[in-house]
C-alpha positions in Angstrom: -52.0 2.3 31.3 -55.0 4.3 31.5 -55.6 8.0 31.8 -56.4 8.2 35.5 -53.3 5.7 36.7 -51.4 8.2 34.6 -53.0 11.3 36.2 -52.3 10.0 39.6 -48.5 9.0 38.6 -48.2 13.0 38.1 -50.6 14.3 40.7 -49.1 12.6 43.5 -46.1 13.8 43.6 -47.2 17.7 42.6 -49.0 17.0 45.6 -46.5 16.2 48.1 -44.3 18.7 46.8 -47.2 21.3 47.7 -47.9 19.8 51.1 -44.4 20.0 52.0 -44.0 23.4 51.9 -46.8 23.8 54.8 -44.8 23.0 58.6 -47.4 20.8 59.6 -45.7 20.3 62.9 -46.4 23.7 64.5 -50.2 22.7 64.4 -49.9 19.4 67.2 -48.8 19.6 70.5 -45.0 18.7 71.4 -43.8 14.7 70.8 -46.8 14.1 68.2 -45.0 13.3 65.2 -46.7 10.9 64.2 -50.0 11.9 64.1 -48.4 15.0 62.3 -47.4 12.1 59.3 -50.8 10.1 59.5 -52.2 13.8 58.9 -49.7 14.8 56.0 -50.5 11.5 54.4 -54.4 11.5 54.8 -53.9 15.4 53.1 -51.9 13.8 50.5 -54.5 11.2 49.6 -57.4 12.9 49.7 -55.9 16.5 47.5 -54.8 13.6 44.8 -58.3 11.7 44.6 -59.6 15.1 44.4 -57.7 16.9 41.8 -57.2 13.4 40.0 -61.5 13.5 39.8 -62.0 16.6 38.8 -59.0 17.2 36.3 -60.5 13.4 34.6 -64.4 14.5 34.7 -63.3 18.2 33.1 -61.3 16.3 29.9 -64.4 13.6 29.7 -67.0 16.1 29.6 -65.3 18.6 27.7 -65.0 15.7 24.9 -68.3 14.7 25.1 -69.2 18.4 24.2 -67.2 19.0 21.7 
């Protein structure tokens, strides 16, 4: 498996876990539940990519340094 499939497989759910303490609902107008998921799972994607990225470029660069 490599590193970044195993970063994800830990990231993900930290990542949920995170966005589920926000109440997401209280942003949209009444009756738009789903919209309020599309928008949890477009959050949910895109913090992952992101801290997936950044935490695999920091440990390849800092071996390249060292």
């Amino acid at each position: 498996m490599s590193v970044k499939a195993l970063l994800y497989c830990v990231i993900v759910p930290l990542v949920i876990w995170a966005l589920d303490s926000i109440n997401i609902n209280q942003i949209f107008k009444k009756n738009r539940y789903y919209a309020s998921r599309v928008l949890y799972l477009l959050c949910t994607i895109s913090l992952s990519y992101l801290t997936v990225n950044f935490f695999y470029d920091f440990f390849v660069n800092s071996m390249i340094s060292s």
